[in-house]
C-alpha positions as CSV (number, residue, x, y, z in Angstrom):
1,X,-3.9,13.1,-10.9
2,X,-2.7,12.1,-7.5
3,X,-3.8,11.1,-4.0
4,X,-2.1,9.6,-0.7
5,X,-5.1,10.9,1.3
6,X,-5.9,12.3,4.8
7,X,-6.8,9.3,7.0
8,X,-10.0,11.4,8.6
9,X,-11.8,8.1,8.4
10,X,-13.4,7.9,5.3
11,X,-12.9,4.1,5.5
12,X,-14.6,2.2,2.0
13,X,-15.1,-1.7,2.4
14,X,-15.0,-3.7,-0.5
15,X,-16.7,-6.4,-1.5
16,X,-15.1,-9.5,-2.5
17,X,-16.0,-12.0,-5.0
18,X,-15.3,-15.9,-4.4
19,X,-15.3,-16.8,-1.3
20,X,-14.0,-20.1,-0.6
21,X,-14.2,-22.9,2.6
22,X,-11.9,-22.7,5.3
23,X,-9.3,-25.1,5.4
24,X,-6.9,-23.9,8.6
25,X,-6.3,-21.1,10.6
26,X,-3.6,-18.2,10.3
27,X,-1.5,-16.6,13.1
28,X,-2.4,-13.7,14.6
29,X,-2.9,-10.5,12.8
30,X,0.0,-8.4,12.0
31,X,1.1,-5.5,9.9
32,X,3.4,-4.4,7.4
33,X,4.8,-0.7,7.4
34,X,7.5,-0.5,5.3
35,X,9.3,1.3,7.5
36,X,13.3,0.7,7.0
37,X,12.9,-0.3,3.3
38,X,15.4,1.6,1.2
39,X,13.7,4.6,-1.4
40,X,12.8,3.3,-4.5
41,X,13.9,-0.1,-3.8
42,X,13.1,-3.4,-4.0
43,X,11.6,-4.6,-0.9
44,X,12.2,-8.4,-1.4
45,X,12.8,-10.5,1.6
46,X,13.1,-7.3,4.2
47,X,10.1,-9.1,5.4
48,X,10.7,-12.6,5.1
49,X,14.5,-13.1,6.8
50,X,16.5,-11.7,3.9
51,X,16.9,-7.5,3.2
52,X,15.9,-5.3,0.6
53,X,17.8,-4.7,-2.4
54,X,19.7,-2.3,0.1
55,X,20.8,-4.9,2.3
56,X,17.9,-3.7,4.6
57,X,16.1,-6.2,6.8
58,X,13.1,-5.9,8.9
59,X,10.9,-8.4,11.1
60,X,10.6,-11.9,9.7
61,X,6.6,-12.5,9.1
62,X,7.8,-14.7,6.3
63,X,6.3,-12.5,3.9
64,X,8.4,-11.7,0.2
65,X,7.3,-9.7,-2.5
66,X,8.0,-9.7,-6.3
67,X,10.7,-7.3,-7.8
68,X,8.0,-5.1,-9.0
69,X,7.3,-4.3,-5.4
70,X,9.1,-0.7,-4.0
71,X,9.6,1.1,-1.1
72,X,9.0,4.7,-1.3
73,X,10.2,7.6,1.4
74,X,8.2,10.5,1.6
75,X,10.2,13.8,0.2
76,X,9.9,15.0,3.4
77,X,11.6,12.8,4.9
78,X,14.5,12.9,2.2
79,X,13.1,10.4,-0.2
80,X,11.5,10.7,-3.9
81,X,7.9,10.0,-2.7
82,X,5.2,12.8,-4.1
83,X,2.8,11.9,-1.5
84,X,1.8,12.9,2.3
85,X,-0.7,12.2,5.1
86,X,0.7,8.3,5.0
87,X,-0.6,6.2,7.8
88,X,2.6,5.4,9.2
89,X,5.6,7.5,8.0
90,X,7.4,7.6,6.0
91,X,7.2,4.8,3.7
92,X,5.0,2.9,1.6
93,X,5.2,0.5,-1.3
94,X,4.4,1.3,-5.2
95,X,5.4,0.0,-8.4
96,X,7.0,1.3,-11.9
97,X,6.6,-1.9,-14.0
98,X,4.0,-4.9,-14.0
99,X,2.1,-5.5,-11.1
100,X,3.3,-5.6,-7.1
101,X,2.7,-9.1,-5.9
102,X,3.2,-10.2,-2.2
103,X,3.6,-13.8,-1.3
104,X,2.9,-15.6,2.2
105,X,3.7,-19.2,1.9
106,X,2.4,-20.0,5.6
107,X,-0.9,-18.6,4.3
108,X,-3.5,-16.4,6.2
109,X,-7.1,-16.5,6.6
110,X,-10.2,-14.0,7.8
111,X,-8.9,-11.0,5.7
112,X,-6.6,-8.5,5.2
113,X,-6.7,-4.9,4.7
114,X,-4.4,-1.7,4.2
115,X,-4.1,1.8,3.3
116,X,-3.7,2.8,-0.5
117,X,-3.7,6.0,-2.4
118,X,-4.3,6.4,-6.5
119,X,-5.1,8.6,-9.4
120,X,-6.6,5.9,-10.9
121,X,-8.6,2.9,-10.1
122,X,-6.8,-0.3,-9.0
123,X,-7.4,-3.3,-8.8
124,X,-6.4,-6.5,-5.8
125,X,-6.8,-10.0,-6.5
126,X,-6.2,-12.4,-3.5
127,X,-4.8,-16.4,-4.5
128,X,-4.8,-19.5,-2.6
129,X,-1.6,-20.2,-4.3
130,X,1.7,-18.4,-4.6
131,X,3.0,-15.9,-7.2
132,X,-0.9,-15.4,-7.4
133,X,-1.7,-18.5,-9.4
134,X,-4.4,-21.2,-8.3
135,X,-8.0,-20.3,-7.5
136,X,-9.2,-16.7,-7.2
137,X,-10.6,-16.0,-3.7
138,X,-11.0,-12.6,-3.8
139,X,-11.2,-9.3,-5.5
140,X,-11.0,-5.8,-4.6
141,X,-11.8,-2.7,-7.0
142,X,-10.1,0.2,-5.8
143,X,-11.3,3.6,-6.8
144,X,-9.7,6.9,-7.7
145,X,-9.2,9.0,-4.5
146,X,-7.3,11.7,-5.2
147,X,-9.1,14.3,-7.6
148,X,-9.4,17.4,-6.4
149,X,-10.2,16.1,-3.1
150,X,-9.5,18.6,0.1
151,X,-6.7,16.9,2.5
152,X,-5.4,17.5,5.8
153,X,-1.3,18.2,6.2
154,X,-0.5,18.8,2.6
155,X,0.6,20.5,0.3
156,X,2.3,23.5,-0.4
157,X,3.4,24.9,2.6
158,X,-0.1,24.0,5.2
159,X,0.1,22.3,8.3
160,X,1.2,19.2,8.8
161,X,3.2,16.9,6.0
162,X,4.1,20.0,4.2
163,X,4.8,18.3,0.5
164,X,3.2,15.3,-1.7
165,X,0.3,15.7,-3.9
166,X,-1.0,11.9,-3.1
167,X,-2.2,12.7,0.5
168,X,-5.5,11.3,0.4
169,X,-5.9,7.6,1.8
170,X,-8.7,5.5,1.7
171,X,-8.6,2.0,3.9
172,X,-9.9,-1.2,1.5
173,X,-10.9,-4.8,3.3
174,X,-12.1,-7.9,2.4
175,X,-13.1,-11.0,4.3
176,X,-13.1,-14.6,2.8
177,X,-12.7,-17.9,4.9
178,X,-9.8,-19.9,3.1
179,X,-6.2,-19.9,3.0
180,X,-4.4,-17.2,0.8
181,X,-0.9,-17.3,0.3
182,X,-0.4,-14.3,-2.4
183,X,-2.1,-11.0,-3.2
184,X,-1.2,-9.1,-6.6
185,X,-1.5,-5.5,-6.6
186,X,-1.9,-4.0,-10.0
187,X,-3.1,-0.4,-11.0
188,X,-1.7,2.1,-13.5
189,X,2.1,2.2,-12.7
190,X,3.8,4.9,-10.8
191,X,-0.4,6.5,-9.8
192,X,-1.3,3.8,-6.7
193,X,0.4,3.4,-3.4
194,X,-0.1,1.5,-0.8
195,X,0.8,1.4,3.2
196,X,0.1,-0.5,6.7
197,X,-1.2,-4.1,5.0
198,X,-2.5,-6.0,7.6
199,X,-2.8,-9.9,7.7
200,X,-6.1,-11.6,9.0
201,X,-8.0,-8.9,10.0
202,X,-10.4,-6.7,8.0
203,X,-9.1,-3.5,10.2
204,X,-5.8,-2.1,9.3
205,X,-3.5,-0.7,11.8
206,X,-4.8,2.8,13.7
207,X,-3.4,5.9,12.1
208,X,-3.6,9.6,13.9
209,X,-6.4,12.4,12.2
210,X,-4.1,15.4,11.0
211,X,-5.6,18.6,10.1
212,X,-7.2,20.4,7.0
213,X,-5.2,21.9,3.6
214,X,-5.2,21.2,-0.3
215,X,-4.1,18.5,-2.8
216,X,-3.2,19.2,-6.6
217,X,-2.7,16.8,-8.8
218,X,0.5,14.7,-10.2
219,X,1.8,11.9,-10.0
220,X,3.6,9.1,-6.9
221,X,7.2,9.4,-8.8
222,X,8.1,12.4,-10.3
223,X,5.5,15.0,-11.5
224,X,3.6,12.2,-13.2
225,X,3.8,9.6,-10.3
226,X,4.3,8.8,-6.9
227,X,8.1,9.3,-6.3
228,X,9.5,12.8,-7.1
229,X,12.8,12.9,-9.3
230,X,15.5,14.3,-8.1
231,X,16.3,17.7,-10.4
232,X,20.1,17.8,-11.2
């Protein structure tokens, strides 16, 4: 029941239903890594000028997200995250309530694309308007990645990220031609992750090819999601 997979390429495009016309152009492509977002916080403005619930702030791309959306450090690296093998380490986003949605009032075009990680399939929904309202431009059905698949750096004591049972990662794209200005990421809670979203390119960010081990099952948070409790 987990995944955060091994980036060895195994890259899966999908399709997107309703396209729309272009009305304008986007600046140029950048990405978001979550890196200096708090564990198991809200990530907020970091993006967008403000901080994290934390009082963390990163680059200003003018990008918020909802207060469903988390950051999540890999146990590893002395946070609660059950996964490994993430493309840029060592933090991603995930949710426990709702749905994660990401807003970009200056709106982006082309595409985007990122890195994501589940023990169930997910789905992506891509909105010309904010707080993912207005027309529909795009969808994308993520599927379960994580069952029993072989991964490279993890778990239980192999080479490489040493600890996480979601270390498989699969890369999802999708291309339309208008403006989008919010994306909602929804799945079953505390079972999908999700790193390195790019804005306007169908290509996320390059990640290094670590070598072989084994996953087992479990979940992001805890043994039944993505972040790993803390045992008192």
């Amino acid at each position: 029941m987990m995944v955060f997979r091994d980036f060895s390429a195994s890259s899966i495009f999908l399709a997107a239903t309703g396209l729309f016309i272009s009305t304008g152009a986007s600046a140029a492509p950048f990405t978001l890594d979550f890196e200096g977002v708090a564990d198991t916080t809200q990530i907020l403005d970091f993006y967008n000028g403000g901080t994290d619930a934390a009082g963390n702030s990163g680059i200003n791309y003018g990008v918020s997200f909802g207060p469903n959306a988390l950051g999540l450090i890999d146990r590893d690296a002395g946070g609660n995250g059950n996964f490994a093998n993430e493309p840029t380490p060592d933090t991603s986003m995930f949710f426990l309530t709702g749905s994660a949605i990401l807003n970009y009032a200056p709106g982006f075009d082309t595409g985007f694309s990122f890195f994501y990680t589940s023990a169930f399939d997910a789905t992506v929904t891509v909105w010309d308007s904010l707080d993912a309202t207005g027309a529909l431009l795009g969808t994308l059905d993520l599927f379960t990645n994580s069952v029993a698949n072989n991964c490279s750096g993890d778990p239980q004591g192999g080479p490489g990220d040493p600890l996480g049972q979601f270390c498989n990662w699969d890369i999802a794209s999708l291309g339309f031609s208008d403006i989008a200005k919010s994306i909602d990421f929804s799945g079953t809670v505390n079972q999908v992750g999700f790193d390195n979203i790019t804005f306007g390119s169908v290509n996320p960010a390059v990640v290094p090819v670590p070598a072989a081990v084994w996953l087992f099952g479990s979940g992001l948070l805890g043994l039944a999601g993505i972040s790993r409790r803390k045992h008192v």
